[in-house]
C-alpha positions as CSV (number, residue, x, y, z in Angstrom):
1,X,130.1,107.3,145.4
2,X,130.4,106.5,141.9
3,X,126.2,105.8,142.0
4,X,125.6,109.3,143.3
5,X,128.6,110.9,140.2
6,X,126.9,109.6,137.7
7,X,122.9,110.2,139.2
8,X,124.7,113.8,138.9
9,X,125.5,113.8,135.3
10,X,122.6,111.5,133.5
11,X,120.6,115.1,133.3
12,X,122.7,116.6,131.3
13,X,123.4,112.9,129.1
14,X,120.7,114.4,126.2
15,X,123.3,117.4,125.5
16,X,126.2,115.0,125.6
17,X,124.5,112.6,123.1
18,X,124.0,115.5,120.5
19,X,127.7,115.1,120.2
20,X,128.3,112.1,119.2
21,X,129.0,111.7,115.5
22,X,126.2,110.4,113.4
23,X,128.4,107.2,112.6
24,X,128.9,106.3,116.1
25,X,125.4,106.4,116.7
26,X,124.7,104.3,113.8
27,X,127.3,101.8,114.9
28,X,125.1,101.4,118.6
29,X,121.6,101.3,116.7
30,X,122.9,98.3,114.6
31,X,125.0,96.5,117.8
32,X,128.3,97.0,116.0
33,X,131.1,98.3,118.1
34,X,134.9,99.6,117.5
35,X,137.9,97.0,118.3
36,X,138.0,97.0,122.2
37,X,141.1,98.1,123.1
38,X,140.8,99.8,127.4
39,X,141.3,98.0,130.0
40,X,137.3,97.3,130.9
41,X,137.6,94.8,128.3
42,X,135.0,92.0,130.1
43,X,132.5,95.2,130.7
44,X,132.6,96.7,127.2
45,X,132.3,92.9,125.7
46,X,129.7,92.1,127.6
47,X,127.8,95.7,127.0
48,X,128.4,94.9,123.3
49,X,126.5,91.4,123.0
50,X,123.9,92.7,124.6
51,X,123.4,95.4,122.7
52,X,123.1,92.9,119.5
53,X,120.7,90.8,121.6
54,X,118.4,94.2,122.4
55,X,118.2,95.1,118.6
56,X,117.8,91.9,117.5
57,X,120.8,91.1,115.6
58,X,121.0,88.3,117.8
59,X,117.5,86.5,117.6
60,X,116.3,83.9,119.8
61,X,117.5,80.6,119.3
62,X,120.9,82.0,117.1
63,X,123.9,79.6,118.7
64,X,126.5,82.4,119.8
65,X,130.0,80.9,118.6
66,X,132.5,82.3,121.2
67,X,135.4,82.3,118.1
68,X,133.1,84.2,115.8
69,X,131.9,86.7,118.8
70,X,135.6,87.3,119.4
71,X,136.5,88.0,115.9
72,X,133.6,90.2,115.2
73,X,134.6,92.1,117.8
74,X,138.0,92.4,117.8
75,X,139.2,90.7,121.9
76,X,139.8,87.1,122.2
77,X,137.6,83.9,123.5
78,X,138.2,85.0,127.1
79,X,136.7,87.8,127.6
80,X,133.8,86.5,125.3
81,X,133.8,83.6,127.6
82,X,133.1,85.6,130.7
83,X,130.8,87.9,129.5
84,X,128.6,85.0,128.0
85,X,128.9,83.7,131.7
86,X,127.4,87.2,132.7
87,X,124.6,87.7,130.3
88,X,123.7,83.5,131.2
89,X,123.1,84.8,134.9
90,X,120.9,87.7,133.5
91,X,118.6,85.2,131.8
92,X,119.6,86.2,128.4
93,X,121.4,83.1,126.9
94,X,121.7,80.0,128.1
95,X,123.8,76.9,127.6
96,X,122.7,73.4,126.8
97,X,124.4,70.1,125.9
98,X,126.0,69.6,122.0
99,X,124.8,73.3,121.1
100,X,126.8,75.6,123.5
101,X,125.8,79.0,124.5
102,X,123.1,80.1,122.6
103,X,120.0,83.2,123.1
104,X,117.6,82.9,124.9
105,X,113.7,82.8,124.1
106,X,111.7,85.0,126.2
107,X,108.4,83.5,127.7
108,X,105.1,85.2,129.3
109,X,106.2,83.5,132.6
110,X,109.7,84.9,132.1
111,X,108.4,88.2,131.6
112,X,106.1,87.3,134.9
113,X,109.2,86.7,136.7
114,X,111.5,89.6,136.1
115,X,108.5,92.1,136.9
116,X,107.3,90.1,140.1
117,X,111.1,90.1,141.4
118,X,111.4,93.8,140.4
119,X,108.0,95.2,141.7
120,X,109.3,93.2,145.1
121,X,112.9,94.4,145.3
122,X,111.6,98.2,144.7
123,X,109.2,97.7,147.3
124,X,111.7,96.1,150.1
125,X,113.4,98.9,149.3
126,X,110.6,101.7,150.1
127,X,109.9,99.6,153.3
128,X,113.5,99.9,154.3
129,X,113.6,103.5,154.0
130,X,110.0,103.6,155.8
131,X,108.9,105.4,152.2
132,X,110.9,108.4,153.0
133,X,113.1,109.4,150.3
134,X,115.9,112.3,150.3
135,X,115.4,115.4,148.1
136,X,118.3,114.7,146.0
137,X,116.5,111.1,144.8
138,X,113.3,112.7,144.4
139,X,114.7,115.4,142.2
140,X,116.6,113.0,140.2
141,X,113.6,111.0,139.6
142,X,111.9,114.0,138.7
143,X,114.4,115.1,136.2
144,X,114.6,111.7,134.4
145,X,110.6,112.0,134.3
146,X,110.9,115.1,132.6
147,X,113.2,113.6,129.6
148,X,110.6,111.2,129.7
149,X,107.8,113.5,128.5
150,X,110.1,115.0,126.0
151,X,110.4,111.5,124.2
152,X,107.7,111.2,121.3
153,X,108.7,109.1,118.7
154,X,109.2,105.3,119.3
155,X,112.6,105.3,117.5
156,X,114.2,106.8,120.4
157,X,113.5,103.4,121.8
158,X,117.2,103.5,123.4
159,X,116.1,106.4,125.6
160,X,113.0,104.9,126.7
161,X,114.7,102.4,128.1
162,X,117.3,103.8,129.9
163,X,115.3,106.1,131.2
164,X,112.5,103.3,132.6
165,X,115.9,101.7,133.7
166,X,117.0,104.5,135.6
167,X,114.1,105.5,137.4
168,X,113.5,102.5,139.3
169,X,117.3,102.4,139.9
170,X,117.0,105.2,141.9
171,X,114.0,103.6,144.5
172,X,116.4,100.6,144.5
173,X,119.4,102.1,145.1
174,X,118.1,104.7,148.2
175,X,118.2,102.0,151.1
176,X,121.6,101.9,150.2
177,X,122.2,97.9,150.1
178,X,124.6,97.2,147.6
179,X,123.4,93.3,148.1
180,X,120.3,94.8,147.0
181,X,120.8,96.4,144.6
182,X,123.0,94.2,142.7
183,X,119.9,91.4,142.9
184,X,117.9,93.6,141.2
185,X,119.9,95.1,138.6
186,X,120.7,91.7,137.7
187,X,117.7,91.7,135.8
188,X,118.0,94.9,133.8
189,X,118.6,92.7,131.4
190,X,115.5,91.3,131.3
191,X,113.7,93.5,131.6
192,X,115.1,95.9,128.2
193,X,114.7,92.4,126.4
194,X,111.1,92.4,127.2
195,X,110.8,95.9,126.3
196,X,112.3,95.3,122.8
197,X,110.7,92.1,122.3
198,X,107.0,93.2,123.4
199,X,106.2,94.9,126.4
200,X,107.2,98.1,124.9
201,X,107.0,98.1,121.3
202,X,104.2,99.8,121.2
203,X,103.1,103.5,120.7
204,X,101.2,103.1,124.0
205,X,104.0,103.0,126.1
206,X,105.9,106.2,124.5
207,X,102.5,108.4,124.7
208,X,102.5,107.1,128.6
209,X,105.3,106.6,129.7
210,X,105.9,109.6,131.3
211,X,102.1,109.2,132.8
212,X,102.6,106.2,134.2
213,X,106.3,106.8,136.0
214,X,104.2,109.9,137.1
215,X,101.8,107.9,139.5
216,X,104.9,106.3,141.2
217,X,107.3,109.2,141.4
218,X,103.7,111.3,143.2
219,X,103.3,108.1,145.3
220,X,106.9,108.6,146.4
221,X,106.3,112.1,147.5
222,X,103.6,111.5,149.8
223,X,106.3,109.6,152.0
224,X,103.4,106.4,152.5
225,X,104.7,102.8,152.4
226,X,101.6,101.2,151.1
227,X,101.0,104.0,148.8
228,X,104.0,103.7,147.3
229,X,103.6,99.8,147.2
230,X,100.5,100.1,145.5
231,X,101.8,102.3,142.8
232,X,104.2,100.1,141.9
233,X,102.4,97.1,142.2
234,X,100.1,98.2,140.1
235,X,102.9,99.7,137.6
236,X,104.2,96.4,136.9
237,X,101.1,94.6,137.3
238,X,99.6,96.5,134.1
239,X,102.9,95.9,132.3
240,X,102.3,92.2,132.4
241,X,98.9,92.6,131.4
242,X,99.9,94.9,128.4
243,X,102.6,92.2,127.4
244,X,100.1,89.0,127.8
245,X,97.3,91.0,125.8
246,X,100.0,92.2,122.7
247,X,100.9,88.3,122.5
248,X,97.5,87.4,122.5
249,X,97.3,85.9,125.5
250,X,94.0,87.0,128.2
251,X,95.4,87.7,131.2
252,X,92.5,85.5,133.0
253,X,93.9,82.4,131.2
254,X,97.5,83.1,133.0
255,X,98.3,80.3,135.2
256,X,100.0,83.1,137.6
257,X,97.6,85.4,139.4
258,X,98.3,89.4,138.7
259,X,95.7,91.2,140.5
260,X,98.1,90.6,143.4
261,X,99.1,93.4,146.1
262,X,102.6,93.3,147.7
């Protein structure tokens, strides 16, 4: 229920934004955040380191002292201490012997990984609902596609990514399995990180991105599994291409095939 309240009110998220003071916004640009004080404290810790890992305030490789974390943001070690936990499962830190928890470095077959995973996930989920999706999910889609084409400067970076992130949520989360659905948004994570880090710093995505989403949400209409698969197949596919060619890597030199269909 809570899915469906809040598919219901990220519309109208752009007029809420506008009211946020200019110092709060600042505050989430730069990964700060006021002392924690509800009663979500694991959620709004963990939300809070990964907002310093996404604008890069946190850089690979920087050791992640659970003392200084907690001081810095105003909770004690425990909390830090489970979100840490969290964000390890999410691929985003990790933990070795006689350095502790430290961030993690993203690599081309990382990148390979989330999007393979995701591409897969979104597709079991299309084949679960036999590619037929409800009217409400395809007007959701639609409407976060249209805040997509409003976006045209790459600083609101933030929005591209939510909305990217939101999209596919909503292919995911239509065969309602909550199993499912918690797999794949697992590696949200991963998949902002390589949009910060790569993937999407780039004014190709923000001039295409509503183009792109396009192609899968017109896929979706037509109500045809393998359509629909091959649309977002190839959606990811090209992602990982983009990523391997801005890192200078030739995609025919990948160990890991990508002209692949699902």
């Amino acid at each position: 229920m809570l899915c469906y309240i809040y598919e219901d009110i990220l519309c109208n998220k752009a007029k809420n934004d506008k009211n946020e003071s200019s110092k709060q916004a600042e505050n989430r640009r730069n990964g700060r955040m006021a002392k924690i004080v509800r009663q979500t404290l694991r959620e709004q810790v963990t939300q809070a380191i990964r907002l310093k890992l996404l604008t890069g305030e946190l850089k690979p490789g920087t050791r992640i002292v659970e003392q200084d974390m907690a001081q810095d943001l105003g909770v004690s070690r425990g909390p830090v201490r489970e979100a840490l936990r969290q964000i390890e499962q999410e691929g985003l830190v990790e933990y070795t012997s006689h350095v502790g928890c430290s961030v993690k470095d993203f690599t081309a077959q990382d990148v390979y990984e989330v999007y393979l995973l995701r591409a897969n996930l979104e597709i079991l989920s299309v084949k679960m609902c036999e590619g037929i999706f409800s009217e409400r999910t395809l007007s959701k889609m639609a409407c976060i596609l249209n805040k997509m084409q409003e976006i045209r400067d790459i600083e609101q970076f933030d929005e591209i990514i939510e909305n990217d992130n939101e999209f596919h949520a909503c292919i995911v989360r239509e065969c309602k399995l909550d199993r499912l659905y918690t797999l794949w948004n697992s590696m949200s994570g991963g998949n902002t990180i390589v949009f910060y880090r790569g993937a999407g710093k780039s004014e190709y995505v923000v001039r295409n991105q509503y183009h792109i989403h396009k192609q899968v949400l017109d896929a979706l209409k037509t109500g045809q599994v393998e359509k629909i698969s091959a649309a977002l197949t190839d959606h990811y596919m090209e992602t990982i291409k983009g990523y391997l060619i801005d890192h200078n890597t030739s995609p025919e030199e990948f160990p890991y095939k990508i002209n692949i269909r699902f």
